[in-house]
C-alpha positions as CSV (number, residue, x, y, z in Angstrom):
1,X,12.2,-15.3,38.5
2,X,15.0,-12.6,38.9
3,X,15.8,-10.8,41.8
4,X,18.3,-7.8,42.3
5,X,19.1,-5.6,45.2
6,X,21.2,-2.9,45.0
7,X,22.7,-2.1,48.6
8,X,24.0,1.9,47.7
9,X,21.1,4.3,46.9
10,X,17.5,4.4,46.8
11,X,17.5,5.6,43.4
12,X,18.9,2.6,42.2
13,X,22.3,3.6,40.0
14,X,23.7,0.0,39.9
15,X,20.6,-1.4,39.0
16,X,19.8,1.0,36.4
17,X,23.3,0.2,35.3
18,X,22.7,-3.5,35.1
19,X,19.4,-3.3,33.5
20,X,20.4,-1.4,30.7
21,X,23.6,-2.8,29.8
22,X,22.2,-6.5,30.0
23,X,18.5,-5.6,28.8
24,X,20.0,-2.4,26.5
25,X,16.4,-1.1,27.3
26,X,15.3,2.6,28.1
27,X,14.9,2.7,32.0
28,X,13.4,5.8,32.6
29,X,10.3,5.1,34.1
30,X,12.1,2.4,36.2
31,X,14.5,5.2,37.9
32,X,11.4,7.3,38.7
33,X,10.0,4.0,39.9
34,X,12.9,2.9,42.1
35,X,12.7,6.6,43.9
36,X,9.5,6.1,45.9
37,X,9.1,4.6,49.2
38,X,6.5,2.5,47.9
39,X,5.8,-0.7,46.3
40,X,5.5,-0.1,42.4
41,X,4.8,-2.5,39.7
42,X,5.8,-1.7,36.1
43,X,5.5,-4.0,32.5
44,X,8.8,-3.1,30.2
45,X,8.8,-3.7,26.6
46,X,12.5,-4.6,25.5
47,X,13.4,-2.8,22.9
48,X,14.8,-5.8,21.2
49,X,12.3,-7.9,22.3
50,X,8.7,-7.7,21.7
51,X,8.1,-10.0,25.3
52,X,7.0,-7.8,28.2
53,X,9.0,-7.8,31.6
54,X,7.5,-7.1,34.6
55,X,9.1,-5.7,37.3
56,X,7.8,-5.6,41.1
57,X,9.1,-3.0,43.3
58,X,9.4,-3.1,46.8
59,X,11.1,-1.1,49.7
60,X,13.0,-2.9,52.0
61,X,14.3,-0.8,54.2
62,X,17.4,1.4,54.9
63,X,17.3,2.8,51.7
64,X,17.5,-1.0,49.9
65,X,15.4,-1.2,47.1
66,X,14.3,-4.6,45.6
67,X,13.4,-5.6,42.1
68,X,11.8,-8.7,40.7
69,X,11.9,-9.1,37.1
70,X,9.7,-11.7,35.2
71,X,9.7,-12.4,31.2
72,X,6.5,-13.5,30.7
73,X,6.7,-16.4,27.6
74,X,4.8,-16.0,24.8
75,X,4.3,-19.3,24.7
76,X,2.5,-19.5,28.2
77,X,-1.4,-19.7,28.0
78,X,-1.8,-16.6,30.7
79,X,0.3,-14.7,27.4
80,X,-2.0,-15.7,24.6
81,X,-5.1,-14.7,26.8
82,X,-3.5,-11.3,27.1
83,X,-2.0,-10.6,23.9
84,X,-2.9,-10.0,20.1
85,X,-1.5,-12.9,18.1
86,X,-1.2,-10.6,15.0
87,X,0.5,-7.9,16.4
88,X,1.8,-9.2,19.7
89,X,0.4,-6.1,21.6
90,X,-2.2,-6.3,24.4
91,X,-5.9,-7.3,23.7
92,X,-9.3,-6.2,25.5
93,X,-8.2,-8.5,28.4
94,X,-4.9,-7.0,29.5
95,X,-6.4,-3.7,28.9
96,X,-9.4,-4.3,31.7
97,X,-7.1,-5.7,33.5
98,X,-4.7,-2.7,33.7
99,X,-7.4,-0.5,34.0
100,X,-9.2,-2.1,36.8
101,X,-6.0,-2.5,39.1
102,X,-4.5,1.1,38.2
103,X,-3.0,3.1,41.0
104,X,-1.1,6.2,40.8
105,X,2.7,5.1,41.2
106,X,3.6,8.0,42.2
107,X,2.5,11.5,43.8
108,X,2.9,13.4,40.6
109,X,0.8,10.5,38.5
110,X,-2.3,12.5,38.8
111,X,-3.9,10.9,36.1
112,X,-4.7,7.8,33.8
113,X,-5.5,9.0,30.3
114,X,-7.0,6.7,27.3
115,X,-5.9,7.2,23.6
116,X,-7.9,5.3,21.5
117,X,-6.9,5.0,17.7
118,X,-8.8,4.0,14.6
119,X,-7.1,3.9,11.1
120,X,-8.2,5.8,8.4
121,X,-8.8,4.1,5.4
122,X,-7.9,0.3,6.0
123,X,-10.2,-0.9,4.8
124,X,-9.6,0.2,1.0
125,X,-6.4,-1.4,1.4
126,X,-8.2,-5.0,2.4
127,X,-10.1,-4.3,-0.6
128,X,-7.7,-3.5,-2.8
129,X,-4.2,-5.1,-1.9
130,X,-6.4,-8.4,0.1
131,X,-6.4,-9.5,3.7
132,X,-2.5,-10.6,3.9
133,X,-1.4,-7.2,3.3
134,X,-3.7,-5.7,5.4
135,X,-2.2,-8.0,8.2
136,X,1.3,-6.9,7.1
137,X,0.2,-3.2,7.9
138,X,-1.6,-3.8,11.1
139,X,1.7,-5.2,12.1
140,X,3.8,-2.1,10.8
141,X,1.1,0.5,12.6
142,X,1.5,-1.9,15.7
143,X,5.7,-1.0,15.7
144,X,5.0,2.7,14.8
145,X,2.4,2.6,17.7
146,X,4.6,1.2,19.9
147,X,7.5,3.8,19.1
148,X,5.6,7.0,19.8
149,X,4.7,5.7,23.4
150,X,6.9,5.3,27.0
151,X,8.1,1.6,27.9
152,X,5.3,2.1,30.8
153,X,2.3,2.8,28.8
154,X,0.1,-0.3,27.8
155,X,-0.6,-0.5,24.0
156,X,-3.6,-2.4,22.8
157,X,-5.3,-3.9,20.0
158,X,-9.1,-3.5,20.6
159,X,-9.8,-5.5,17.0
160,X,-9.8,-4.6,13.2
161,X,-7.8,-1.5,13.0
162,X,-8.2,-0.1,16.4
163,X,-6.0,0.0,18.9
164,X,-5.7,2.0,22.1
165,X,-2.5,3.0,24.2
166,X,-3.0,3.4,28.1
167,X,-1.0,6.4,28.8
168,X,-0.1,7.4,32.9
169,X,1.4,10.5,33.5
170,X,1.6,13.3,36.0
171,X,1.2,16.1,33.5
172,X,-2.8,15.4,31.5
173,X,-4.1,16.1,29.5
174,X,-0.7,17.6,27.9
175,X,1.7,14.1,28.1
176,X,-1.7,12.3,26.0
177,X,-2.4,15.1,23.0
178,X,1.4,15.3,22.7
179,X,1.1,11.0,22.2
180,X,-1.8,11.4,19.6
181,X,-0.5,14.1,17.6
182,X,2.7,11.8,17.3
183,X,0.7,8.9,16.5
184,X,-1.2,10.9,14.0
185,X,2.1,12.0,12.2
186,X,3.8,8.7,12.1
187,X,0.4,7.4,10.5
188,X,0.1,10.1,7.9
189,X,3.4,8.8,7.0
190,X,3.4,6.2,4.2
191,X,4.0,2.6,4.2
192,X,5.9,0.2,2.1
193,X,4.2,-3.3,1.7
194,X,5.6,-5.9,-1.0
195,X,6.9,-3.1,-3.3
196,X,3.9,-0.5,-3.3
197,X,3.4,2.5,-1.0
198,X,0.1,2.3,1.0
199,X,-1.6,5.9,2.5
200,X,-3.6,5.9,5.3
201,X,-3.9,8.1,8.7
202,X,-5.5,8.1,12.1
203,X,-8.2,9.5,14.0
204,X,-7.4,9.3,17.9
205,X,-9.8,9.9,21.2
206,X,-9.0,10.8,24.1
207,X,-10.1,10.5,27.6
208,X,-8.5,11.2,30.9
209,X,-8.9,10.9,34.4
210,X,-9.4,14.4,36.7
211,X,-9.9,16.3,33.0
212,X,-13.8,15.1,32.1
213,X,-13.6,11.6,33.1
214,X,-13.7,10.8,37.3
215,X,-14.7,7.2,36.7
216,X,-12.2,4.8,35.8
217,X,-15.0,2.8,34.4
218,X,-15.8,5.6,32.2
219,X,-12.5,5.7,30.4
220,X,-12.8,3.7,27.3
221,X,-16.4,4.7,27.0
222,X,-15.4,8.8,27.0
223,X,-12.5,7.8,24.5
224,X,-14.6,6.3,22.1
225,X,-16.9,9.1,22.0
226,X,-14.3,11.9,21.6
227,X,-12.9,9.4,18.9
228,X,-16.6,9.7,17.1
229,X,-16.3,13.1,17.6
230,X,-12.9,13.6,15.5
231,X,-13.9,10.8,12.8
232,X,-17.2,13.0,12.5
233,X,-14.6,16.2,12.0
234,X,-12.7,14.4,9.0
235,X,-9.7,12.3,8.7
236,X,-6.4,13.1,11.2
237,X,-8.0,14.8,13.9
238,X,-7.7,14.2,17.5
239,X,-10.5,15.2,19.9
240,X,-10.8,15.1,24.0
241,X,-13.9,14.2,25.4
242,X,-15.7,16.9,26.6
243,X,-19.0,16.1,29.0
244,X,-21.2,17.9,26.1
245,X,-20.5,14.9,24.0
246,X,-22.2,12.9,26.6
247,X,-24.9,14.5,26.3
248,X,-24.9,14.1,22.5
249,X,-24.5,10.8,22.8
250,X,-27.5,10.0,25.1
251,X,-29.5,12.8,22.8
252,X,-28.9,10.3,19.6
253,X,-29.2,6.8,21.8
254,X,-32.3,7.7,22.4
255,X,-33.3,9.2,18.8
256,X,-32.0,6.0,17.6
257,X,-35.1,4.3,20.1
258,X,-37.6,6.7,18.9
259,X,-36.5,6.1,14.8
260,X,-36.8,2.0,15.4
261,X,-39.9,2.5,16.6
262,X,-41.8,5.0,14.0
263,X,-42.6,2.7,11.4
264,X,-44.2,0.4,14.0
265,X,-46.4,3.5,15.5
266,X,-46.7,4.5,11.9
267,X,-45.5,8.1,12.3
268,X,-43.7,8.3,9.1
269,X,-46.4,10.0,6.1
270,X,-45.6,11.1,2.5
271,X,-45.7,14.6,1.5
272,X,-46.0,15.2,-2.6
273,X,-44.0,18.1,-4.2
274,X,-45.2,18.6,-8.4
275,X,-43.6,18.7,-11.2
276,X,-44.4,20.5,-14.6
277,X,-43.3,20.9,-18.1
278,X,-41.8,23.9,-18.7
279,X,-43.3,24.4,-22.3
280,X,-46.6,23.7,-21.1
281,X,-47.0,24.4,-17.9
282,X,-49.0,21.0,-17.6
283,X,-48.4,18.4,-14.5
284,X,-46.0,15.6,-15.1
285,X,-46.1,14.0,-12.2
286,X,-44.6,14.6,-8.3
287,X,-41.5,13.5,-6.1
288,X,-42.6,11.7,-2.8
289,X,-40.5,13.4,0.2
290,X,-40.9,11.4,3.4
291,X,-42.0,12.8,6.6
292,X,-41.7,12.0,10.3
293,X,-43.8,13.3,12.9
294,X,-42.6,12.5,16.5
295,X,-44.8,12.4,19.3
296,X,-42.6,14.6,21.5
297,X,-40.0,15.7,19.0
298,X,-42.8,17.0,16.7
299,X,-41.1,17.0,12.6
300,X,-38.1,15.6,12.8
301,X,-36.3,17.0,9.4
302,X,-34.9,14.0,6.5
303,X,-31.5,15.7,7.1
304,X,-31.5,14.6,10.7
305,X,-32.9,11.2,10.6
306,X,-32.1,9.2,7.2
307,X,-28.0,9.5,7.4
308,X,-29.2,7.8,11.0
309,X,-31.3,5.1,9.4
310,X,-28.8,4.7,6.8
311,X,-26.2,4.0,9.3
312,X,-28.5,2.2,11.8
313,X,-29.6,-0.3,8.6
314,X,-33.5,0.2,9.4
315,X,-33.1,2.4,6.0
316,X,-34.2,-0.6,4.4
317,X,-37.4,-1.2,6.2
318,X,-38.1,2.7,5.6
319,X,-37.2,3.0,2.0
320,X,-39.4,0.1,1.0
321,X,-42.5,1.6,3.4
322,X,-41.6,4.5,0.9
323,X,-41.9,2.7,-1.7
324,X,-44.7,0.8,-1.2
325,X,-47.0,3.8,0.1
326,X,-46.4,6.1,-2.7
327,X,-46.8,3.4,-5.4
328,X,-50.3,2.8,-3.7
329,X,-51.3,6.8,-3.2
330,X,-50.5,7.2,-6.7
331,X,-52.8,4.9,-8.2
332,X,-55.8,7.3,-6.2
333,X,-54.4,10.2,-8.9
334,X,-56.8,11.4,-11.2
335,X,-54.5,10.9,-14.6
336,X,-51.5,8.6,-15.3
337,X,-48.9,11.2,-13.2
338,X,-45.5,9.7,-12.1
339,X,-44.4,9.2,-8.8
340,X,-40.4,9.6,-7.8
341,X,-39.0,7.7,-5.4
342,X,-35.4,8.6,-3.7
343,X,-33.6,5.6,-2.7
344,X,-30.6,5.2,-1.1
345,X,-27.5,4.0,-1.4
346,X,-27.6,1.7,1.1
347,X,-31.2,0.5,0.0
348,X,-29.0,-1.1,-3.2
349,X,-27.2,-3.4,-0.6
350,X,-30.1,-5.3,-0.2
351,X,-30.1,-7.8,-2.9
352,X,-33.9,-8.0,-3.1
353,X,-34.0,-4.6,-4.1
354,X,-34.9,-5.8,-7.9
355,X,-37.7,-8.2,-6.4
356,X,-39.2,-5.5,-4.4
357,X,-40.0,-3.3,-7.2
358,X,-41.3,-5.7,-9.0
359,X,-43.6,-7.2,-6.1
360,X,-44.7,-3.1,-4.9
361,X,-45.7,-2.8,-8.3
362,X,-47.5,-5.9,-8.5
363,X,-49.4,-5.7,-5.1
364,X,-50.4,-1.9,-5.7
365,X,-51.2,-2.2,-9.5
366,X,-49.1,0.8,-10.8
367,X,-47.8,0.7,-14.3
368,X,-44.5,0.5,-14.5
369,X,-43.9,3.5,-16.7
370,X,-45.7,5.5,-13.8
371,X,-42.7,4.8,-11.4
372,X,-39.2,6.8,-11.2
373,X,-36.4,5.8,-9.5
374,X,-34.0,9.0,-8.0
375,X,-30.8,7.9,-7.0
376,X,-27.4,9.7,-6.3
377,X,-24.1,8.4,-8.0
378,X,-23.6,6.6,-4.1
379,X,-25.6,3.9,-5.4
380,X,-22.5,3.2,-8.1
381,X,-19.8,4.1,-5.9
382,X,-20.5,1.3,-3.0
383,X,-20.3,-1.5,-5.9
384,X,-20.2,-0.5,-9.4
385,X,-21.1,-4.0,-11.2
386,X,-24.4,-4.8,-8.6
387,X,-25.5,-2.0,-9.0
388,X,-25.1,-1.9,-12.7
389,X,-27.1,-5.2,-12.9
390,X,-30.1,-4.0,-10.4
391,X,-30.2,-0.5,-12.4
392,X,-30.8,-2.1,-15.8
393,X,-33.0,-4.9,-14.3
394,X,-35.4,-2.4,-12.7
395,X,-35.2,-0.5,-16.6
396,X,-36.3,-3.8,-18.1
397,X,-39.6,-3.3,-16.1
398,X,-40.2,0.0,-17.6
399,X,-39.1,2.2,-14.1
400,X,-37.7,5.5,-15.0
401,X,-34.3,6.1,-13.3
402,X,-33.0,9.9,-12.5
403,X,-29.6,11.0,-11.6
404,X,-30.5,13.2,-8.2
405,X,-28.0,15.8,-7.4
406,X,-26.4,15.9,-10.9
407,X,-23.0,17.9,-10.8
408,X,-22.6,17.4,-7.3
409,X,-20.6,14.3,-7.4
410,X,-17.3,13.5,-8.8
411,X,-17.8,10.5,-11.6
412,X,-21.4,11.4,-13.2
413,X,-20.2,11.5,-17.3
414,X,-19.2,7.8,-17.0
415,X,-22.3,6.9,-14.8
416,X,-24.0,8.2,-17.5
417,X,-22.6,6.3,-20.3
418,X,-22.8,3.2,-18.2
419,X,-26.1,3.4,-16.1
420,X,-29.8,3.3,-17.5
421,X,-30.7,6.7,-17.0
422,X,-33.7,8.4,-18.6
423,X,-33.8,11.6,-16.5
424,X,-31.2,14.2,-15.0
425,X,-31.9,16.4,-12.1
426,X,-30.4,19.5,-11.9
427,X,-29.8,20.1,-8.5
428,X,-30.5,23.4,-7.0
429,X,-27.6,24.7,-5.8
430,X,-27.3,25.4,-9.2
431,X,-30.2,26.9,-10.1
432,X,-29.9,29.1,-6.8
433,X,-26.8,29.7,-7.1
434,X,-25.4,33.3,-8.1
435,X,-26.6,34.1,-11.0
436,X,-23.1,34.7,-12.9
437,X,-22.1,33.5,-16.6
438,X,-20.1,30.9,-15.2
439,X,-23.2,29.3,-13.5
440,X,-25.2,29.9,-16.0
441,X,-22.9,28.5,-18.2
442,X,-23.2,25.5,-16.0
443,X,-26.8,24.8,-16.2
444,X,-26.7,25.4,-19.7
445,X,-24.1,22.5,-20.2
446,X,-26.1,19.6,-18.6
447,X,-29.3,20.9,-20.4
448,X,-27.4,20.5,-23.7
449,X,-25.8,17.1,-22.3
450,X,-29.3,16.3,-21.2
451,X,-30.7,16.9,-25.0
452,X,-27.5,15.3,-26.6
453,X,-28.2,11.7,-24.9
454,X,-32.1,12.2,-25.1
455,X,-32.6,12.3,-21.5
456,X,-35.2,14.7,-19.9
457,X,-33.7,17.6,-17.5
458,X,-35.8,18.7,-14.5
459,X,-34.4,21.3,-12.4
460,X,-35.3,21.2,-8.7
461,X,-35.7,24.0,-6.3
462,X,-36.9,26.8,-8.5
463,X,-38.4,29.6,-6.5
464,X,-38.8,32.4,-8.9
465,X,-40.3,33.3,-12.1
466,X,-37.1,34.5,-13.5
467,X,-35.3,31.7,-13.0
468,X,-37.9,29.4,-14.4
469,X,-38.0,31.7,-17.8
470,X,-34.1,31.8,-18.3
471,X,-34.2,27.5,-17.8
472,X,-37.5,27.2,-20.4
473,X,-35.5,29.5,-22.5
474,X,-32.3,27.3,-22.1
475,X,-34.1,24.1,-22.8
476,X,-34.9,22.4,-19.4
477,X,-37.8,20.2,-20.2
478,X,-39.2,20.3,-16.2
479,X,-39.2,22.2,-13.0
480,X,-40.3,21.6,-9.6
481,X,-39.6,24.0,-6.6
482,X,-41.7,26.5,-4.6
483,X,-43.1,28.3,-7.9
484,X,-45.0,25.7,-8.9
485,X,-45.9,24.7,-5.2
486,X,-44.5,23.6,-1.8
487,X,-45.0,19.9,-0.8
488,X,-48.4,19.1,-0.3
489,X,-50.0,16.3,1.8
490,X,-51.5,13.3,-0.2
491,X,-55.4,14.3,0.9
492,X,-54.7,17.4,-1.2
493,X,-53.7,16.6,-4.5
494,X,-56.8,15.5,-5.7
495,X,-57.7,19.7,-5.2
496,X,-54.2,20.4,-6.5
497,X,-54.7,18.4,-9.6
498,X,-58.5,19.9,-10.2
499,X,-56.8,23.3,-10.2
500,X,-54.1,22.6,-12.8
501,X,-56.3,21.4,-15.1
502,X,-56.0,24.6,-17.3
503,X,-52.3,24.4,-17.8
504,X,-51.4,28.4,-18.7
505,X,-52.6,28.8,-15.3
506,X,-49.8,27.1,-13.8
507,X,-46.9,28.7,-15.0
508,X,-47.9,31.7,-12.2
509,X,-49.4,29.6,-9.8
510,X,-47.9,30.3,-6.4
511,X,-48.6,27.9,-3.3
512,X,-46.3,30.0,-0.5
């Protein structure tokens, strides 16, 4: 323990004076401090030092202000509870702790104000550079952290690559946006570790007291939703909770409930779009496109529930329902038509993926050949070499696999030379796209690239007649889209079938 007095002015000069010269420490928020006429505590981070000092405050009397200034050790077990031992900043601890005792030091500290950080990016350089110089960068985001923030603000590692700084400050939420955008610069700024320049950035939240947030208790809570809000928005931004993304948040809590719980109540069902041969008009087969019907949200739409699932993980449990039901409402088809399957991504995580193919087509009878496989170039992005191996193992069993989405992406040539694919999809923001020579000239391209590597070409969403004649004329073996029919529920296609029997027919038929 330390204690000075300075007998000449509430405001401290001589103290100020000693501090810095001995400490050579910024000591700002210690000469606001050592104005009031009430007890303050503050936590100094030396500028040489990376130890915290804390300073009491208190008035006694006749103008004679008294400070008591304790290093706290690192070496002390009270330290190591409170501290990161990577970075040497705060943990979870110190920050509940500073939360739950706040107190406005001052009449002008109106308000408390949460910036919470994540990195953008980290985690490619784990991948790429390993673990150690991920450490190494945490510890260089930790300094440049540390520099765009006030010797008073608390600066915390939650975990992994997120950190949060605890700002205080009479002017909010002005003195925090001004923080983040600084914090978002110096992290857009490149870093040097053992000889190579790493890139990453930052997305930041923020939450503070009097401007959304009246509950202290709420703090980190409202952060971390206005930091989902600006990772949602793209990498660099910085977002202030708002109370509408509570509301979002409660709104997808609960969808997350009713999702877990619709396999169970079996509200998921398989709708069946066809697919012809252009040349002939015949039926080839049909895609299976999954369905949920909520009791009180009535159809909840794929584009609003399987990104969920995907993130959630119960995409696995879904994908192979998928599977398994429209292996086993195929083999009710009169005729030998294929069924395709989308699967995701994610689904290619599961390293049982290969074994559960081969046991859905086991336990539902269907002929391998019968079976196709539509996946988007995310299944070789997330881990080229597995899925690689799982693709050509699922070949070897006589599955079809289709490119979905094809010229969408950025890598599909090489996935083509590499991956065992037997079909291309054209997707159909090309077929409905404008109708000018270059897209044309598009289309025309992956047919031809289609025909070069013998693969068939299907193009998806095809509406009209013309644009079904200038695709037959260009080559494109198959077509599916609301020409040839909307998706139809599985009870149907037994009719559907029975009126495609005469294929000339189907060329013109229209199911609007």
């Amino acid at each position: 323990m330390i204690a000075f007095a300075d007998p000449e002015s509430a405001g401290g000069r001589s103290l100020l004076d000693h501090l810095g010269s001995r400490f050579n420490c910024s000591v700002t928020d210690l000469q606001q401090a050592l104005k009031l006429q009430v007890p303050a505590s503050l936590e100094l981070r030396l500028e040489r030092d990376s130890q915290p000092l804390k300073l009491q405050i208190a008035a006694a009397g006749s103008g004679l202000r008294i400070v008591v200034a304790e290093r706290q050790s690192a070496s002390t077990p009270q330290y190591a509870l409170e501290h990161d031992p990577l970075t040497g900043l705060g943990n979870r601890l110190l920050l509940d702790q500073v939360i739950t005792g706040w107190k406005p030091s001052a009449p002008d500290a109106l308000s408390l104000a949460v910036i919470m950080i994540d990195l953008d990016r980290f985690k490619q350089v784990n991948d790429t550079l390993g673990h150690g110089a991920g450490d190494t960068l945490l510890k260089l985001v930790a300094k440049r952290i540390k520099s765009a923030t006030r010797l008073s603000d608390t600066v915390v590692r939650m975990g992994g690559d997120e950190f949060v700084v605890l700002h205080t400050i009479g002017l909010q939420p002005i003195g925090a946006e001004s923080v983040a955008a600084r914090i978002v610069e110096l992290m857009s700024r490149p870093f040097l570790i053992d000889g190579q320049q790493v890139n990453i950035g930052a997305s930041v939240g923020i939450a503070a007291i009097n401007h959304g947030t009246d509950s202290i208790a709420d703090l980190l809570k409202h952060a971390d939703l206005a930091l989902y809000e600006a990772k949602a928005a793209g990498r660099g931004n910085v977002k202030f909770f708002e109370p509408l993304l509570a509301q979002r948040a409660m709104e997808r809590r609960n969808l997350e409930v009713d999702l877990r719980r619709a396999l169970g109540l079996k509200e998921f069902t398989l709708m069946y779009q066809p697919q012809v041969n252009m040349s002939t008009g015949a039926l080839q087969g049909f895609e299976a496109l999954i369905r949920w019907h909520n009791k009180t949200r009535g159809l909840v739409s794929p584009v609003d529930f399987i990104p969920l699932a995907e993130e959630l993980g119960e995409i696995h449990a879904i994908g192979e329902w998928t599977l398994r039901a429209a292996c086993k409402e195929a083999m009710s088809w009169d005729g030998d038509f294929t069924v395709a399957v989308n699967v995701s991504p994610i689904q290619f995580e599961n390293q049982r993926i290969v074994e559960i193919v081969r046991d859905t087509l086991s336990s539902t009878g269907l002929a391998p050949e019968r079976l196709e496989l539509e996946i988007t170039e995310g299944v070789m992005m997330k881990d080229y070499d597995t899925a690689q191996k799982h693709l050509w193992a699922i070949k070897d069993m006589g599955v079809g696999i289709a490119m979905d989405d094809f010229g969408t992406g950025y890598s599909s040539l090489s996935y083509l030379n590499s991956f065992p694919f037997s079909k291309i999809k054209i997707d159909q923001s090309f077929v409905r796209g404008e109708n000018s020579p270059k897209s044309r000239a598009l289309v025309q391209a992956i047919i031809s690239l289609g025909a070069s590597l013998k693969m068939t070409t299907i193009a998806e969403g095809v509406e009209t007649k013309e644009q079904f004649d200038e695709l037959a004329a260009g080559g494109c073996m198959s077509a599916q889209g609301y020409l040839i029919s909307r998706p139809i529920a599985a009870n149907t296609i037994a009719d559907f079938i029975t009126e495609l029997k005469n294929p000339a027919q189907s060329r013109g038929n229209q199911h609007d």
